[in-house]
C-alpha positions as CSV (number, residue, x, y, z in Angstrom):
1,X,0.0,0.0,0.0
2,X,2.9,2.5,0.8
3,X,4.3,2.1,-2.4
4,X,0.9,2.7,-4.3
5,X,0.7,6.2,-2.2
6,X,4.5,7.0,-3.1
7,X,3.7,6.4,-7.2
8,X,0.7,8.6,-6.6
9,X,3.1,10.8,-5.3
10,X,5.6,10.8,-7.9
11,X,2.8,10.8,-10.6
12,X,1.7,14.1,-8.7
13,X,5.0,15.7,-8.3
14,X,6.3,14.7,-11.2
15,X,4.2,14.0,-13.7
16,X,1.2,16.1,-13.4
17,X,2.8,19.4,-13.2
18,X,4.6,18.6,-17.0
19,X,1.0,17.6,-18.1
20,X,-0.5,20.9,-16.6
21,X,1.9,23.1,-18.8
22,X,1.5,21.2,-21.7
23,X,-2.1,21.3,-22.1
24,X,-1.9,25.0,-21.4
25,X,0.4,25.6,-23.6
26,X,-1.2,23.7,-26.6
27,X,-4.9,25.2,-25.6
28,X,-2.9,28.5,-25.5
29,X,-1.3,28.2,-28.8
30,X,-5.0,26.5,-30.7
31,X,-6.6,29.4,-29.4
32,X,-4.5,32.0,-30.7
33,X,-4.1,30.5,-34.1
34,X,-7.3,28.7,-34.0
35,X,-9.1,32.3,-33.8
36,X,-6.9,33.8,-36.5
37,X,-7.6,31.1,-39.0
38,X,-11.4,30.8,-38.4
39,X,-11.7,34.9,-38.5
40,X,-9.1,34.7,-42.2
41,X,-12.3,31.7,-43.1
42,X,-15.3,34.0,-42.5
43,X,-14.1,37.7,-43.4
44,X,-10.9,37.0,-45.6
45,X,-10.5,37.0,-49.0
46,X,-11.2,34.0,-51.6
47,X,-6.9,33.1,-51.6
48,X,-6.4,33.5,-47.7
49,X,-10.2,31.4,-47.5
50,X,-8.9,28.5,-49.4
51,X,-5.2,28.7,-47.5
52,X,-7.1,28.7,-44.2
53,X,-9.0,25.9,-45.2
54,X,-6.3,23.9,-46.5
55,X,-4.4,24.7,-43.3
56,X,-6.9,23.1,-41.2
57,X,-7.8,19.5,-43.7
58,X,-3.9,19.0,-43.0
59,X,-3.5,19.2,-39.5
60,X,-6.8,17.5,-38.8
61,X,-6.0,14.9,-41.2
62,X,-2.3,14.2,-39.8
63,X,-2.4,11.7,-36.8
64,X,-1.1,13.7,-33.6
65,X,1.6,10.9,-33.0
66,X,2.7,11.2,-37.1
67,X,3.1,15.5,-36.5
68,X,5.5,14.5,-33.4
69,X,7.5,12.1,-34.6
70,X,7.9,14.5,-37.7
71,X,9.2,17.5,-35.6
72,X,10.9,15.8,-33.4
73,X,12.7,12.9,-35.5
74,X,12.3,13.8,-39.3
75,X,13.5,17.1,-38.5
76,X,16.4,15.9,-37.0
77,X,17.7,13.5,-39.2
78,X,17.0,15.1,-42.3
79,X,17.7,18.4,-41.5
80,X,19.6,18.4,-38.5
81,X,16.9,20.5,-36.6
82,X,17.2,18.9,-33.2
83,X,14.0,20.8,-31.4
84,X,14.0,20.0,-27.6
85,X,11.0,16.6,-27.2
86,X,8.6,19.3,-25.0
87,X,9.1,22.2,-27.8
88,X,8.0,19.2,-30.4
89,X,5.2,17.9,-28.7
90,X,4.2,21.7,-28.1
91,X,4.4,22.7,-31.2
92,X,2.9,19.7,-33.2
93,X,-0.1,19.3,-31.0
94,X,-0.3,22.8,-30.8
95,X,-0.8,22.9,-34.4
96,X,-3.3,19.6,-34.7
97,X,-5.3,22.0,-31.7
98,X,-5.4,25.3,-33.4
99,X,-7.2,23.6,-36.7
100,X,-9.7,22.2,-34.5
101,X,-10.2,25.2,-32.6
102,X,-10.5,27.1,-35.9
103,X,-13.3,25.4,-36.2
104,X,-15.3,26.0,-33.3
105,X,-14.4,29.6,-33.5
106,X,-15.8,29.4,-37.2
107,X,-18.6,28.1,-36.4
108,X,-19.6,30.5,-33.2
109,X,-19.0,33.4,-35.4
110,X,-21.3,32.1,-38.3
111,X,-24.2,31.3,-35.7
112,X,-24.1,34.8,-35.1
113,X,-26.9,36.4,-37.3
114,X,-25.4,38.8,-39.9
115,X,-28.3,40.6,-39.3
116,X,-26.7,42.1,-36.3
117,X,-23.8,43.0,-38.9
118,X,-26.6,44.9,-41.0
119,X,-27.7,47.0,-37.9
120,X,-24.6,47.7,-36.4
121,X,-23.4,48.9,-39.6
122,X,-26.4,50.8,-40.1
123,X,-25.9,52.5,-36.6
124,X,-22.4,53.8,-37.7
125,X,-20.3,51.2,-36.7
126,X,-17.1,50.1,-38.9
127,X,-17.1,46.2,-39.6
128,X,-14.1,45.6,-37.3
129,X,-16.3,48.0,-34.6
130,X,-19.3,45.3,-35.3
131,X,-17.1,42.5,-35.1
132,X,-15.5,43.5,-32.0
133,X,-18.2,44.8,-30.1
134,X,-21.3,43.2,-31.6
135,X,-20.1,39.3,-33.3
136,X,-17.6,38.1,-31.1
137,X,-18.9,38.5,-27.6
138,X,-21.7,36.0,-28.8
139,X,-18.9,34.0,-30.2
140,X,-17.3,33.5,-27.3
141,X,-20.5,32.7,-25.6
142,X,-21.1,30.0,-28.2
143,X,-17.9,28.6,-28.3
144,X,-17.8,27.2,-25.0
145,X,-19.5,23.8,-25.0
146,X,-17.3,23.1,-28.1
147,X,-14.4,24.4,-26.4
148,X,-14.9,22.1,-23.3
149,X,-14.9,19.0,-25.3
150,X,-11.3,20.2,-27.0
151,X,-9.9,20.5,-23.5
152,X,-10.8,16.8,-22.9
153,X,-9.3,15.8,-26.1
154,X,-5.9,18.1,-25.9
155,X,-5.6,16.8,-22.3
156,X,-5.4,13.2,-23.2
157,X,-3.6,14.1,-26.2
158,X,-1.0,14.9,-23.6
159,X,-0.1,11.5,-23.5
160,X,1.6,11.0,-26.7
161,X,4.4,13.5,-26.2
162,X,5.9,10.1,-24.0
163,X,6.9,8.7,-27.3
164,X,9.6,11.1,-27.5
165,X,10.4,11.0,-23.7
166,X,8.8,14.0,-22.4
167,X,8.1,13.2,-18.7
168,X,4.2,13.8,-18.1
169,X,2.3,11.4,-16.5
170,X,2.0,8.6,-18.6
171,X,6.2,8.6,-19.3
172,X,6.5,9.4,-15.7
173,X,3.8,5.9,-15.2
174,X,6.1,4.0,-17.1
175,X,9.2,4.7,-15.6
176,X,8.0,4.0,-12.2
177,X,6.4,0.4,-13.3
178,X,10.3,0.2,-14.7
179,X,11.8,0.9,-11.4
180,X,10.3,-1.5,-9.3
181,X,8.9,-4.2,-11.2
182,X,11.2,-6.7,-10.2
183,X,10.1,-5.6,-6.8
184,X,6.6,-5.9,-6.8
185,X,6.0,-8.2,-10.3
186,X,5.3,-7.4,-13.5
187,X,1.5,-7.8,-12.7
188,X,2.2,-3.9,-10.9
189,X,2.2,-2.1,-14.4
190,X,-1.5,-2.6,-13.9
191,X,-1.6,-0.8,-10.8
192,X,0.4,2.2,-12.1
193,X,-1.6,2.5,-15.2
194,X,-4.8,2.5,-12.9
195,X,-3.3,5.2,-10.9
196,X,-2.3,7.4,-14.4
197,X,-6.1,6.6,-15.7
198,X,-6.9,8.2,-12.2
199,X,-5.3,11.8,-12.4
200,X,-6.5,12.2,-16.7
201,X,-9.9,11.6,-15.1
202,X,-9.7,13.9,-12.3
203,X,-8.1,16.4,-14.5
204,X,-10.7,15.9,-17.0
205,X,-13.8,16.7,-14.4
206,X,-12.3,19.4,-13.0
207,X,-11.6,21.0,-16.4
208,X,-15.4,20.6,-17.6
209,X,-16.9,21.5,-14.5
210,X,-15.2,24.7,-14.4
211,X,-15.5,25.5,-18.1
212,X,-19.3,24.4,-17.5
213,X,-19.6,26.6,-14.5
214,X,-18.8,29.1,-17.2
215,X,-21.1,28.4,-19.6
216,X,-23.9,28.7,-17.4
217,X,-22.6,31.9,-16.0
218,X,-22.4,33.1,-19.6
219,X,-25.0,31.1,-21.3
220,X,-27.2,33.2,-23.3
221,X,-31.3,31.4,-23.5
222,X,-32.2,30.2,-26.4
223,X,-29.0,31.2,-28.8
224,X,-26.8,28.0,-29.6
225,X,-24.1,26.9,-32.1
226,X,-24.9,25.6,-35.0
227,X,-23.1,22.2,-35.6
228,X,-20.3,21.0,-34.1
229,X,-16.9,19.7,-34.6
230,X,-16.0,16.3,-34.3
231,X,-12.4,14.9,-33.1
């Protein structure tokens, strides 16, 4: 039992904490790219419309684990671009995020009626004044439930940047089943992937019931998204 508590321990303190930054920084990055492409998609021009959307078939149609293993080992030993395992994990899932998030965002700003965009250009507003003030609060609003479901996805997608050794939970669960398995058996690694399942899940519900929590806070009655995006 002791050493059950002391791999939830080291699955806590070091682990966990790798994971945390991760999925904030790949949330972080999909957002910021995610919400360029998807406002280039609605109010760019025909070229920068068709690069948008090509941008987002090719990271949505490139397996996560395929995008890592191409930053982190095809860059290296084709090109001799050695880019640290976090930076390659951030940056490709980061990527495979953003085109998702694109979507969402696309898809809250089109549920928006461009009527609205009529009468707040009729009012004297500029399109970027309507856009700003008018479109995307309601945007954001209807992004949400969306948005909670690509935190669940990115979170678990965590999990793959062990192929290249960075040390989040799941590489962290490994190495501790490698530690002591001639200790406590092979029939251990069991135990330890029990324990990983564990903190996802915790990390998982506490995500959605915050974002949820915001929902409701910012839900507005009977105005939803149109569609959604599937993973």
């Amino acid at each position: 039992m002791a050493t059950i508590w002391q791999s939830l321990e080291l699955l806590i303190v070091k682990g966990l904490p790798t994971t945390i930054l991760l999925t904030l920084g790949l949330l972080g990055t999909g957002l910021l790219l995610g919400f360029i492409i998807a406002f280039a998609q609605v109010y760019g021009y025909r070229p920068l419309r068709w690069f948008c959307r090509g941008y987002e078939q090719l990271f949505r149609g490139i397996p996560a684990l395929v995008l890592i293993l191409i930053l982190h080992s095809g860059l290296a030993r084709s090109f001799n671009i050695l880019l640290p395992a976090f930076t390659s994990a951030l940056i490709a899932l980061g990527l495979r995020s953003s085109a998702y998030q694109s979507q969402i965002f696309r898809g809250a700003i089109q549920s928006v009626s461009q009527g609205q965009m009529m009468a707040a250009r009729a009012l004297g507003m500029s399109k970027i004044q309507a856009i700003r003030y008018i479109i995307l609060p309601q945007a954001f609003r209807l992004s949400i439930p969306p948005w909670t479901n690509e935190f669940s996805s990115v979170l678990k997608d965590t999990s793959l940047a062990s192929a290249i050794g960075v040390l989040e939970l799941t590489k962290q669960g490994t190495l501790i089943f490698t530690r002591i398995q001639f200790v406590m058996g092979v029939k251990y690694i069991l135990v330890i992937l029990i324990l990983v399942a564990f903190v996802y899940l915790v990390l998982t519900y506490a995500g959605n019931a915050a974002l949820g929590f915001l929902e409701n806070r910012l839900r507005i009655p009977g105005f939803e998204m149109k569609g959604k995006v599937e993973r």
